[in-house]
C-alpha positions in Angstrom: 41.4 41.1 -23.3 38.8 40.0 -20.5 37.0 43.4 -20.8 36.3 43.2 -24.2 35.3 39.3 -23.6 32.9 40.4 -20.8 31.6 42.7 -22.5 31.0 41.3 -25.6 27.2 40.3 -26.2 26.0 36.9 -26.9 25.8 35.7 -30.0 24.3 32.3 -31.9 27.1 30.4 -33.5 25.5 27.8 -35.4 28.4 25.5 -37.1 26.9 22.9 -40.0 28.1 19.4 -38.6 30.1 18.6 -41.6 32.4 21.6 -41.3 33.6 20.2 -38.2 34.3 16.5 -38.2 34.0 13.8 -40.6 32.7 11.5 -38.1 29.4 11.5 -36.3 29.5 12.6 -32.8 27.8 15.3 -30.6 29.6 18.8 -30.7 28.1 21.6 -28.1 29.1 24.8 -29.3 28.5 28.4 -27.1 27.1 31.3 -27.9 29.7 33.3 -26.4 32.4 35.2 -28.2 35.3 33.3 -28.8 34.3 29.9 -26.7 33.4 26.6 -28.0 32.1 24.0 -25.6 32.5 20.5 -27.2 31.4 17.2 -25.9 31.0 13.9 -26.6 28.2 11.8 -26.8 27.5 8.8 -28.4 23.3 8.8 -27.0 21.1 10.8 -26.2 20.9 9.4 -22.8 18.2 10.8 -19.9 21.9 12.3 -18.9 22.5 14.0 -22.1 19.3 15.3 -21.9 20.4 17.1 -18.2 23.9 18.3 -19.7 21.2 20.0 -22.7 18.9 21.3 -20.7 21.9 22.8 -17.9 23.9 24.1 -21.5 20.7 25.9 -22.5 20.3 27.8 -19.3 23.6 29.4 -20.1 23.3 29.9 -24.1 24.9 26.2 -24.9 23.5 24.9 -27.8 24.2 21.4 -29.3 24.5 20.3 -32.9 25.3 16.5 -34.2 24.4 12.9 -33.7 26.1 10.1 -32.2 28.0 6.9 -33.0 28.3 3.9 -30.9 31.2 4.1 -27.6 33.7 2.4 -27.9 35.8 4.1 -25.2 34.8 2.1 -22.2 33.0 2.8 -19.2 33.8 4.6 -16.4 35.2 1.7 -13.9 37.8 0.8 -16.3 40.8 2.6 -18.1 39.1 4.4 -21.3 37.6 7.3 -23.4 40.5 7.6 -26.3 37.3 7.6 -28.8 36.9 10.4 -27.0 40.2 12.2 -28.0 40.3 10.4 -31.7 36.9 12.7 -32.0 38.4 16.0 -30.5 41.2 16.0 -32.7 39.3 15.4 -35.4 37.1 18.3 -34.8 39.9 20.5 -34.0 41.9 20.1 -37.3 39.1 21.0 -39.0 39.1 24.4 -37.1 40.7 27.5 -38.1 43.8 28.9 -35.5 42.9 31.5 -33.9 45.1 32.6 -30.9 42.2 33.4 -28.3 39.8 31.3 -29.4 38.6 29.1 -26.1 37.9 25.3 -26.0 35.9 23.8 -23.2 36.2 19.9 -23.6 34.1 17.8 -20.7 31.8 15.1 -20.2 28.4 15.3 -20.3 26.1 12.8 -19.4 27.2 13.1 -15.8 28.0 16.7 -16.1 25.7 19.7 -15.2 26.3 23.5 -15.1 26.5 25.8 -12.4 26.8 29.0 -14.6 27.9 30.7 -17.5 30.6 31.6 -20.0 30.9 34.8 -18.3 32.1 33.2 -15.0 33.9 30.4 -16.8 36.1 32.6 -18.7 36.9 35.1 -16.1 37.8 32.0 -14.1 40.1 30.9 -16.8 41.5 34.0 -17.3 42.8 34.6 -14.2 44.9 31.4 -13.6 47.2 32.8 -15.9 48.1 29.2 -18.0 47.1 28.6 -21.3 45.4 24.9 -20.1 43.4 23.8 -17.1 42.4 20.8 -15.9 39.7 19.8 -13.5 42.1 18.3 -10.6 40.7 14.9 -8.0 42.3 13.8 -4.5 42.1 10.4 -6.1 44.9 9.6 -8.4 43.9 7.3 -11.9 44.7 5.1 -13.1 47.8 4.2 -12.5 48.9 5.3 -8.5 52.5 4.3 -9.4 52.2 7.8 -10.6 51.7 9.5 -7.5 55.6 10.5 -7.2 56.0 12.1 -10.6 53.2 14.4 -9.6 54.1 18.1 -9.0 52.7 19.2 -5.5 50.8 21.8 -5.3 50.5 24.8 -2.8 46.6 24.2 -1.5 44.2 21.8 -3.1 44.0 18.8 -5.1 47.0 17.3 -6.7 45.9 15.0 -9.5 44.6 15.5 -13.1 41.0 14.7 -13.9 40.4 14.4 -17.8 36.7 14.8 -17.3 37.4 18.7 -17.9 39.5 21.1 -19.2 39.3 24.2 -21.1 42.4 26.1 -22.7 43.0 28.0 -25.7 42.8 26.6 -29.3 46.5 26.4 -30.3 47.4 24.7 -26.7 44.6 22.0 -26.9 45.3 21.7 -30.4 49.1 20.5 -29.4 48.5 18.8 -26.7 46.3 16.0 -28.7 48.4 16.4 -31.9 50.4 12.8 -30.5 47.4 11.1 -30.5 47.5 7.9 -31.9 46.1 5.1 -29.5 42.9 2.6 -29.4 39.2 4.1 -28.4 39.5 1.9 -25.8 42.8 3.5 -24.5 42.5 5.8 -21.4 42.1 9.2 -22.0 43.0 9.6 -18.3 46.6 7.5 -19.0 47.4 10.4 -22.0 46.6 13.6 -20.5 48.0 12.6 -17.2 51.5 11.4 -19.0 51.1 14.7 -20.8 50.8 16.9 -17.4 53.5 15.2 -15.0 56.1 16.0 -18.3 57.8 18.9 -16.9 58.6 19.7 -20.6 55.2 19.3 -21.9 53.6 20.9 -19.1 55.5 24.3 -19.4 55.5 24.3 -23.0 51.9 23.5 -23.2 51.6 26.0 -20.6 48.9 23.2 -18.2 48.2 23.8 -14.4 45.1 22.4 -12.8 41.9 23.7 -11.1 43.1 22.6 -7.6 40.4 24.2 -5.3 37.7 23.3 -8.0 37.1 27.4 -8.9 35.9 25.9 -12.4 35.2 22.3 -11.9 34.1 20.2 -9.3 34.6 16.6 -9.5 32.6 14.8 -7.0 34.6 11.3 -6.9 36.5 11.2 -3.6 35.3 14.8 -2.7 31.6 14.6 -1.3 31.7 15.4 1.7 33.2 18.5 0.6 30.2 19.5 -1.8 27.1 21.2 -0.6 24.5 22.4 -2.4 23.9 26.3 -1.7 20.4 28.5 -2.4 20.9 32.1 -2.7 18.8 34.6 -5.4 16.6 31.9 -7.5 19.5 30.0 -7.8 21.3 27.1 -6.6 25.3 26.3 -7.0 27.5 23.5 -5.6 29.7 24.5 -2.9 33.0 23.5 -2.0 33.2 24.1 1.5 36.7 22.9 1.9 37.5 25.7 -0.5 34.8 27.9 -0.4 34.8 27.7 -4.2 31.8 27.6 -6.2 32.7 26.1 -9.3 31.4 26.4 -12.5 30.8 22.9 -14.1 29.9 19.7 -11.5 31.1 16.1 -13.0 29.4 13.1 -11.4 32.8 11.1 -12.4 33.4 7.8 -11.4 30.7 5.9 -9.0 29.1 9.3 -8.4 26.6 9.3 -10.3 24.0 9.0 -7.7 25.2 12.4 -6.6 25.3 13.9 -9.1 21.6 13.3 -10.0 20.8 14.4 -6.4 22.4 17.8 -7.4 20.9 17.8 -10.4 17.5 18.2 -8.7 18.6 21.3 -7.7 21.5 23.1 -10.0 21.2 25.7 -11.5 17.1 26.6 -11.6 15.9 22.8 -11.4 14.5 23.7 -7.8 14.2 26.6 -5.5 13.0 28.1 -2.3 11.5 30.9 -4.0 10.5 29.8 -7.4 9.6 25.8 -6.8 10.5 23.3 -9.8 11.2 25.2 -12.2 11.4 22.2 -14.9 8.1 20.5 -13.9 6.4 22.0 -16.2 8.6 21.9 -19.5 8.6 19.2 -22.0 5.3 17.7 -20.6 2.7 15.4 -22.9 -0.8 17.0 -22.3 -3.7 14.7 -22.8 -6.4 17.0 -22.0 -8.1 17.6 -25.8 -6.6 15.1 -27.7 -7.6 14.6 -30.6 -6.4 11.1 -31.5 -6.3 7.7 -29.3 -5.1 7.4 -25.8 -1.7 5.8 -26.0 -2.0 2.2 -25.4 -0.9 1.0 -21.6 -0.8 -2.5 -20.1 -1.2 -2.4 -16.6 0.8 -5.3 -14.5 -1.1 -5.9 -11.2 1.1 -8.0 -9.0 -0.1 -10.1 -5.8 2.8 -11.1 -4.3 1.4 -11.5 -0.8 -1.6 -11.8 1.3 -2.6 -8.1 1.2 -5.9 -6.3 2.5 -8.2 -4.7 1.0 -7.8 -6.1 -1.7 -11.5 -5.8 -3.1 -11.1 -2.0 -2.6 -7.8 -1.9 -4.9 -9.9 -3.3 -7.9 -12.5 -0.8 -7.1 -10.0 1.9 -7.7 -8.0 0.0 -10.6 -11.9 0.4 -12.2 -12.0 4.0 -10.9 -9.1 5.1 -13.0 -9.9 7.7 -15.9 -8.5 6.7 -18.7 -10.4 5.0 -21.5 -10.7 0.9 -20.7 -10.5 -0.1 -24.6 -6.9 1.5 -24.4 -6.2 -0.8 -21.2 -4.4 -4.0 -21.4 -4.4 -5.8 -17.9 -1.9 -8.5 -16.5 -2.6 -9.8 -13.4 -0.1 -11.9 -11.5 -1.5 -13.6 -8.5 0.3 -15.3 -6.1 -2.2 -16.3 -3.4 -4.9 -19.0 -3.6 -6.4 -16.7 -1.0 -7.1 -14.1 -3.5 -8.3 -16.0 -6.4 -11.9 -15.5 -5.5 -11.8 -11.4 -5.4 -9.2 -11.3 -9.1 -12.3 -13.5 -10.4 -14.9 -11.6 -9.1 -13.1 -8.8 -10.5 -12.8 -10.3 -13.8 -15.9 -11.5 -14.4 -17.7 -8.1 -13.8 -15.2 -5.8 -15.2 -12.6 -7.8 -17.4 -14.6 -7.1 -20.4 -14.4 -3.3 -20.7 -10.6 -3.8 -21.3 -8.7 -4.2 -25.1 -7.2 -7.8 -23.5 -6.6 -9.7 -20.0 -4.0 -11.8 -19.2 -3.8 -13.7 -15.9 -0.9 -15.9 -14.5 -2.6 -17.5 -11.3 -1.0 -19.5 -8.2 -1.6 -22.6 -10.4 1.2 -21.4 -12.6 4.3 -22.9 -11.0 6.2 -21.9 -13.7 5.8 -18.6 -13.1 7.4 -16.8 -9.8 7.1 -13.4 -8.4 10.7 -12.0 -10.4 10.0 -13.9 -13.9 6.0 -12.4 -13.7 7.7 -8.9 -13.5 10.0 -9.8 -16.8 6.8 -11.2 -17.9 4.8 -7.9 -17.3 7.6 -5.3 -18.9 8.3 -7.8 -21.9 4.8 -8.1 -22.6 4.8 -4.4 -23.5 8.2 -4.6 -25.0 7.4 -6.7 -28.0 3.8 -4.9 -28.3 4.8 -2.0 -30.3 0.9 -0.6 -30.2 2.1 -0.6 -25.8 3.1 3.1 -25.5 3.6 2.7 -21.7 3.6 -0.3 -19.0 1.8 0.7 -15.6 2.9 -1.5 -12.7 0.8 -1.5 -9.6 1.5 -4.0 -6.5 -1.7 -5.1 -4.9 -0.6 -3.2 -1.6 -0.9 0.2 -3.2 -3.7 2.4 -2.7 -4.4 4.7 -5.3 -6.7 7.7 -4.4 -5.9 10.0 -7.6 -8.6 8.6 -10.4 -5.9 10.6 -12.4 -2.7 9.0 -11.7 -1.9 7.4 -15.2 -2.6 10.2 -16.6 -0.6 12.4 -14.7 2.4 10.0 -15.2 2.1 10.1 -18.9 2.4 13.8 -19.2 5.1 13.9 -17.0 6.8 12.4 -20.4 9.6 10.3 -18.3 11.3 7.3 -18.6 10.5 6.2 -15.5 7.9 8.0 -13.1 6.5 6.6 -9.9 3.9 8.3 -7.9 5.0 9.3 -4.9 3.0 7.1 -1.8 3.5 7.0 2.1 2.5 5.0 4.7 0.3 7.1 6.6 1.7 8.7 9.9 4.8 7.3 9.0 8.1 8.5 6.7 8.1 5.3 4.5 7.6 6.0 1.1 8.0 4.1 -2.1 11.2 5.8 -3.2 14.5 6.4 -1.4 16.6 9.4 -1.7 20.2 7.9 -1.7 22.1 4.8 -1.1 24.5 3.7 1.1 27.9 1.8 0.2 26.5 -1.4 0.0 23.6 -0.4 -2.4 20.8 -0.3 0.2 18.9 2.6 1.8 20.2 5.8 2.6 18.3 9.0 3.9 18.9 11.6 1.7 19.1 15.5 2.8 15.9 16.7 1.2 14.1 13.2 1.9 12.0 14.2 4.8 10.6 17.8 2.9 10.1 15.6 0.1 8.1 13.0 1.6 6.1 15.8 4.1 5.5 17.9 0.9 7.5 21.0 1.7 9.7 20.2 -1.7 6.8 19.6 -4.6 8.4 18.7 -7.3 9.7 15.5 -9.9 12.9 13.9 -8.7 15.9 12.1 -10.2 15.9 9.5 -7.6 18.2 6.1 -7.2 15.4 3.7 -6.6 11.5 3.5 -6.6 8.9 0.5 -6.4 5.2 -0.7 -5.7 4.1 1.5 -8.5 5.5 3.6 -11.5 5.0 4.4 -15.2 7.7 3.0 -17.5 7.4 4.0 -21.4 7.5 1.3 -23.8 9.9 2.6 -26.1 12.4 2.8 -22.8 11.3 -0.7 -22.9 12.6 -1.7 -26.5 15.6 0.7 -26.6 16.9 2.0 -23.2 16.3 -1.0 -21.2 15.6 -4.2 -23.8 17.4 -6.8 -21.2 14.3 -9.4 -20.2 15.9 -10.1 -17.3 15.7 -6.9 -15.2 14.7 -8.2 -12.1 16.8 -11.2 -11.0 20.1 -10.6 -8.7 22.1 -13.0 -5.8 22.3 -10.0 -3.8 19.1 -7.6 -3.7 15.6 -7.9 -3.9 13.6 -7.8 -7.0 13.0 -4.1 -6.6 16.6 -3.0 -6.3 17.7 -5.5 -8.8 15.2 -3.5 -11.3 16.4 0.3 -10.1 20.2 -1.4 -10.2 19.6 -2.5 -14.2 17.8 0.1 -15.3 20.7 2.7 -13.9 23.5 1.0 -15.2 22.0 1.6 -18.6 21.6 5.4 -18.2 18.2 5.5 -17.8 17.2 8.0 -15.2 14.3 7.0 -12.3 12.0 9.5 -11.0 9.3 10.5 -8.3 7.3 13.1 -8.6 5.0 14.8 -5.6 3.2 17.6 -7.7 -0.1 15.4 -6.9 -1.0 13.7 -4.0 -1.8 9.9 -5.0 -2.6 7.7 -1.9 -0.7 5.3 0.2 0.9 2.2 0.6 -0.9 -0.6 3.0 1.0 -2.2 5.5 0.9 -6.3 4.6 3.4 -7.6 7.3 0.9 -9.1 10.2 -2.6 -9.9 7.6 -4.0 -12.8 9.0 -5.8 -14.9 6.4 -7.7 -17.1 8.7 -11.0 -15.0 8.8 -14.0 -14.6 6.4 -13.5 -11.2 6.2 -10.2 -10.6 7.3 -9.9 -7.0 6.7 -12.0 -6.3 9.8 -9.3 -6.8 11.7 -6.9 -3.9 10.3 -7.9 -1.1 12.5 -4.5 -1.5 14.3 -1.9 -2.2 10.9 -4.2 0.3 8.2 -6.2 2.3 10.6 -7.2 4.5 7.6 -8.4 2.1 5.4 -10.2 0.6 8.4 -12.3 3.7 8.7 -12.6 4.4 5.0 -14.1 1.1 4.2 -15.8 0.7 7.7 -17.0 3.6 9.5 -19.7 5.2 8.1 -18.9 7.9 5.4 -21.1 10.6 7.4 -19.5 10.0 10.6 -17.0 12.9 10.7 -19.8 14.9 10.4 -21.4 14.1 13.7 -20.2 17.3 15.2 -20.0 19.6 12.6 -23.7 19.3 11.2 -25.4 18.0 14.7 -26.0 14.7 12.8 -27.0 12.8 16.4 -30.5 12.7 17.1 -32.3 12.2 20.1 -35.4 9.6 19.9 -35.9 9.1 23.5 -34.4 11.4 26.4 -30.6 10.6 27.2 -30.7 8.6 24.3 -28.8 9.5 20.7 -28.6 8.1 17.1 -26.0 9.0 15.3 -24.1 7.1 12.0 -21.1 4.8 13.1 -20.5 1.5 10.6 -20.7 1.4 6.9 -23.0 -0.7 4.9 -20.1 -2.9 3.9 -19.0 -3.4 7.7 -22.7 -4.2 9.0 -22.6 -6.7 6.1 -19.4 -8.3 6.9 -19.9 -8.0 10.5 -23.4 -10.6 10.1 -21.4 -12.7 7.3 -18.6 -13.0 10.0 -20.8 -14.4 12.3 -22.5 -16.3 10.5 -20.1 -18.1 9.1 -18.3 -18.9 12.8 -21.7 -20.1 13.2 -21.8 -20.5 17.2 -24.4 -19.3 18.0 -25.6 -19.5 21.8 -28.8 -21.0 23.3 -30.4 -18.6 24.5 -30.3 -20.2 28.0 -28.7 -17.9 31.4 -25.5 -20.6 31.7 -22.3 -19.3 30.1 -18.7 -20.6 30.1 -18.2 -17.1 28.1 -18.7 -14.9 30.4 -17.3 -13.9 33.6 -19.7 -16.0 36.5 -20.7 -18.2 34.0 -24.4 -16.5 34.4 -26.2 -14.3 31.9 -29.4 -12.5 33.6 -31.0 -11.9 30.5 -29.7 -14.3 27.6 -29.9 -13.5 23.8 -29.0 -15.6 20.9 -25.8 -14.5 20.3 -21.7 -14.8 19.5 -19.3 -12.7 22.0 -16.6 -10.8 20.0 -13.9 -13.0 22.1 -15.3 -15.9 20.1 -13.5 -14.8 17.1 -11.0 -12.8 18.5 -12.2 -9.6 18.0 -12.1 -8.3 21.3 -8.9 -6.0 20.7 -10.2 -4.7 17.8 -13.3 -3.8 19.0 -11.9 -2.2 21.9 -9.8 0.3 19.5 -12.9 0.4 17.7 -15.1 1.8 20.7 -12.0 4.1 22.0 -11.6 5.6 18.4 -15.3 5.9 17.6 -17.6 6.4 20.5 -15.5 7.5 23.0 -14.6 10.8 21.5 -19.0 11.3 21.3 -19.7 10.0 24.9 -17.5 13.2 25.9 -19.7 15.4 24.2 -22.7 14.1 24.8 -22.3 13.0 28.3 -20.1 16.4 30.1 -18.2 15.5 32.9 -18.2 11.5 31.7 -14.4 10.4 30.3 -14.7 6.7 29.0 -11.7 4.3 28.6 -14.7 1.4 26.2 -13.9 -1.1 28.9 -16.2 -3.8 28.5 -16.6 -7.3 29.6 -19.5 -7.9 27.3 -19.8 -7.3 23.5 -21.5 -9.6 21.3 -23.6 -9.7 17.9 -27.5 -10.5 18.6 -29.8 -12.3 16.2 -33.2 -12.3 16.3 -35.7 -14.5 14.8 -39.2 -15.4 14.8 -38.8 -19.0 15.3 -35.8 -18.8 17.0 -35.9 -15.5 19.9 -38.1 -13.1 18.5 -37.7 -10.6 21.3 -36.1 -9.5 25.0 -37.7 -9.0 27.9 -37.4 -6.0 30.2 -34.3 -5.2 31.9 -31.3 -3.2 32.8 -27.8 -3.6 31.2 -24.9 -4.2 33.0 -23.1 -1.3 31.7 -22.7 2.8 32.6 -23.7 3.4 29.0 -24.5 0.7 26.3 -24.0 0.7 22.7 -26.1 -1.2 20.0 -25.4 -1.2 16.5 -28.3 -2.1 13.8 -26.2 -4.2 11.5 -29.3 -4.9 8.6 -31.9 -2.5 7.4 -35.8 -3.2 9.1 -38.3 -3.5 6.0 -35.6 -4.9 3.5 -34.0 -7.8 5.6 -36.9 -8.0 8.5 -40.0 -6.9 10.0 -40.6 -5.7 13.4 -38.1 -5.4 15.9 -36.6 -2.0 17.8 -36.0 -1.1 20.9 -38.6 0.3 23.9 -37.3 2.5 27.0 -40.6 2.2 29.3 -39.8 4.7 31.7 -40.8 7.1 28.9 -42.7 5.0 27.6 -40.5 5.2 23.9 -39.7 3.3 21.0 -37.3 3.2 18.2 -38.7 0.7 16.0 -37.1 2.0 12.7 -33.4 1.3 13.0 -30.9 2.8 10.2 -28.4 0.2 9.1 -25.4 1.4 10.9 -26.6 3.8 13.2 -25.7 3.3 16.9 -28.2 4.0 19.9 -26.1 4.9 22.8 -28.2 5.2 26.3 -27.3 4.5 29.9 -27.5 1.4 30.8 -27.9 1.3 34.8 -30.7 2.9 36.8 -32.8 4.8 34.4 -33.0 3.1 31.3 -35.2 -0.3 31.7 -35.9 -1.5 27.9 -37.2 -4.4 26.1 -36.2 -5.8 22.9 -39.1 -5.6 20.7 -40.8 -8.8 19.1 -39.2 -9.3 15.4 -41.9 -10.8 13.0 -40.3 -11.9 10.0 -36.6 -12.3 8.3 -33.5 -12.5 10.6 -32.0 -8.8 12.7 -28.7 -8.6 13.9 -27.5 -5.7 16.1 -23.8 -5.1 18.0 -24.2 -5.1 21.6 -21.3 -3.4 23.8 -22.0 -2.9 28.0 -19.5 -0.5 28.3 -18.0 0.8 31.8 -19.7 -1.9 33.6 
């Protein structure tokens, strides 16, 4: 009998609905010679969707459509809707001696393999029933006793799974007669620890899982194992690898994580394998972009914040399909959201803003707000949340996410140099983080691929209709025991709606907010220690890693060089900051500032340790110039210590120029922070040893020249507007 099985090709068996069942309810039916998978399921849950696309692999196939549970859930007795719809479907068969029932779960079931396997498996455990077994008895443990023992493996009956042949099964749910809200568990277990029944009904149990692996109670024993494009479960207390891998119980979490992998989802040698399927291209489209709101959420003071609208702007996708509401928590902040508004909020189809003034309003209720604003648009295909803390570098990102064609997709975004990302891979016992296996390659890019993770946040793609069907609670947030993130992944899971990350792209960062300062005009000036890389992005100039590489220093004078160091936007915010400190100094030789109190030759000017800038611009000087002193000075290793840094303003009325002298440095460093022509006339710097000038300063170039010794220089007379330039005596 098993070689003609075996050996029998597959065929299509394509059964109308009606023939089956009166009732409406999912029925999976294989294409293999005298098998017949069936399942129920009410939905057609992200879950479902997983069990399909597993079933298809193997040359499952699914017909049918569901009614409404009524069997419980899986953390109390249930599931007899579940045997009500299997002996329906099973009376309307016709008897046939060999013909093979497989009856499990499926949203939290995936498969391993084939019918092949399955039925050789079968086969050779000699009964005419098996059940998938558990080390955990349910749900009544006053059971425990009337259970047979067994010789190696698990000992109790898990009605998740069984398969058996057609007259057996058929028997064995003949006595049917209970509730849908009875436990399935309760009858088949009575059924099983009945020495009469069991021997008459010929059952025995899959003890070292050889055809199905329940994961409750048996995790550590499951691994996941790679071999030949393929991936299987493992049970390494066993060394079984079974067919069919049930997430029962409060393993659901697990089983998604394996679901990543098993069978084809993910490989070493073939990468996602699934990344590509089902997707929603919007390159050509002929119609309208689908609708999105995008909820922007400042929650906290957070940097950069200018530069976030500048990339919100920067995104491609058409504005007149953009709905934009902005929460903003922050008085601090109000000015840049207007400024943003009042340039841009016009190019989008509608704005809606809920400012610190709205007291009503707190951070959990303006995330209801945000997904329930899309819920009862029906035009809002998809709602794009984005925390003010997230960078996004990919102009692409929402449209990536929409052909992705999830539920639920977030980007995947680090914190630079660090393995904080905004999803995590598991969770522990008490619902918070956990470090997954694969996190790490995930998060370093060696696994590139879309995830089925347990919790995400900061920013993620959620569709609307998820919104109105899978997830229509406006309360998603709110929980006495987790933050509002978790509370979200926690409500969305429980209603079966899967969560994912994908890394196919690379999108950007996260910022880290924890020590902002908000005390500053310009506070993000001071981030070169907490978000070094938006630091440099924003403030050093954009041509400044290509010093080296295209010999961008000049020489003007001997032993000195130009060469690009500050942006436009930090000279600008450097004067501004000044400025608006406003101390400046007299101009006189008598300082409290400096060390001696004396200053040979005074400027008008404000010392970095006046607004507590002198550890930034320390880091600054060790990032930045160091690394070019090296080159251009051989033989010379700097550590930027300084005693004297300050910002110099020049005006005609006010000190116009400087007269002749040597710095109190080994080499100095002077930044032009405003452009000569545009915001003054005059000015520049002569060495008179050699007798020559630089009277043309770039905005944002740096002169670096000794200071001591060889170098005696004037500051030259500035005739009209204001000039400011960055002093630093370095090595003095």
């Amino acid at each position: 009998v098993e070689k003609v099985l075996l050996n029998t090709p597959l065929t299509w068996t394509v059964l109308p609905v009606q023939m089956l069942y009166s009732t409406s309810w999912w029925i999976a039916v294989v294409g293999y010679h005298n098998l017949l998978v069936l399942t129920v399921a009410t939905a057609e849950t992200d879950g479902f969707s997983r069990f399909l696309r597993s079933a298809k692999l193997f040359n499952y196939t699914v017909l049918g459509r569901g009614e409404e549970w009524q069997g419980g859930d899986y953390m109390a007795p249930g599931g007899g809707q579940r045997i009500r719809l299997l002996k329906a479907a099973l009376e309307e068969m016709k008897e046939e001696q060999e013909k093979t029932i497989l009856f499990i779960d499926s949203y939290d079931v995936v498969f391993a393999s084939g019918p092949k396997e399955l039925l050789k498996k079968f086969q050779q455990s000699g009964h005419r029933v098996v059940f998938s077994s558990e080390t955990l008895i349910w749900p009544d443990r006053h059971l425990e006793d009337k259970y047979p023992h067994v010789r190696e493996g698990n000992r109790f009956l898990g009605a998740g799974g069984f398969i058996g042949y057609l007259p057996n099964v058929k028997t064995m749910v003949a006595d049917w007669t209970g509730e849908d809200h009875d436990s399935d568990q309760l009858f088949f277990t009575n059924i099983y620890i009945n020495p009469e029944k069991r021997k008459s009904i010929n059952i025995t149990l899959d003890s070292r899982c050889r055809l199905f692996q329940n994961l409750n109670g048996a995790l550590d024993e499951v691994v996941l194992k790679f071999e030949d494009s393929r991936v299987r479960a493992r049970n390494v207390l066993y060394d079984t690898l079974p067919v069919i891998v049930h997430g029962n119980g409060p393993t659901k979490l697990q089983v998604n994580y394996l679901g990543n992998y098993i069978p084809k989802v993910w490989t070493f040698e073939t990468g996602c394998t699934e990344c590509h399927q089902n997707l929603r291209p919007l390159t050509g489209i002929q119609s309208e972009f689908p609708q999105v709101t995008i909820g922007v959420f400042i929650q906290q003071p957070t940097p950069f914040l200018a530069v976030f609208f500048e990339r919100l702007l920067n995104l491609q996708y058409p504005k007149n399909r953009l709905k934009l509401f902005i929460y903003n928590q922050e008085s601090h902040h109000k000015k840049q959201v207007d400024s943003f508004l009042e340039g841009h909020g016009g190019l989008y189809q509608d704005v809606k803003v809920v400012g610190p003034e709205g007291a009503d309003t707190d951070s959990i209720s303006s995330r209801n707000l945000g997904l329930d604003l899309c819920r009862q648009d029906k035009q809002c295909k998809y709602f794009f949340s984005v925390d003010s803390e997230v960078v996004l570098k990919n102009k692409d990102t929402l449209k990536i996410l929409i052909e992705q064609n999830l539920p639920i997709v977030a980007p995947m975004i680090t914190r630079p140099g660090r393995l904080w990302s905004n999803f995590w891979g598991a969770l522990s016992a008490d619902g918070f983080y956990a470090r997954s296996e694969d996190y790490v390659d995930i998060v370093q890019g060696r696994r590139v691929g879309v995830w089925n993770v347990p919790y995400i946040s900061s920013v993620y793609l959620v569709k609307g209709d998820v919104l109105r069907s899978g997830i229509p609670d406006y309360d998603l947030f709110s929980s006495d025991t987790q933050d509002a993130d978790m509370a979200f992944c926690t409500s969305v899971r429980s209603k079966g709606v899967f969560l994912y990350v994908t890394n196919m792209h690379t999108f950007g960062r996260i910022l880290s907010v924890e020590n902002y300062q908000t005390k500053h005009l310009h506070n993000d000036l001071w981030q070169i220690f907490e978000n070094p890389v938006d630091f440099e992005e924003r403030y050093i100039h954009p041509n400044y890693s290509l010093i080296m590489k295209n010999k961008l220093i000049e020489t003007p004078c001997p032993d000195v060089y130009w060469f690009p160091m500050f942006s436009e936007v930090a000279c600008d915010h450097f004067v501004q900051e000044m400025e608006h400190f406003g101390q400046w100094s007299g101009g006189d030789t008598g300082h409290r500032r400096i060390q001696g109190g004396y200053e040979n030759v005074p400027t008008i000017d404000i010392h970095m340790n006046q607004v507590g800038y002198e550890k930034e611009w320390h880091k600054l000087l060790l990032d930045y110039v160091a690394p070019i002193t090296e080159k251009l000075f051989p033989g010379y290793y700097t550590k930027a210590e300084f005693d004297l840094a300050f910002v110099v303003r020049y005006k005609p009325d006010e000190q116009p120029s400087l007269r002749p002298h040597h710095d109190a440095s080994t080499f100095t460093v002077n930044v032009a922070l405003n452009q000569v022509g545009l915001d003054y006339q005059g000015g520049g710097c002569r060495f008179i040893r050699y007798n020559c000038s630089v009277e043309a300063p770039r905005k944002g170039w740096s002169l670096m020249h000794p200071g001591r010794l060889t170098h005696y220089h004037e500051g030259l007379p500035t005739t009209g507007g204001v000039r400011y330039i960055a002093v630093s005596f370095i090595d003095p």
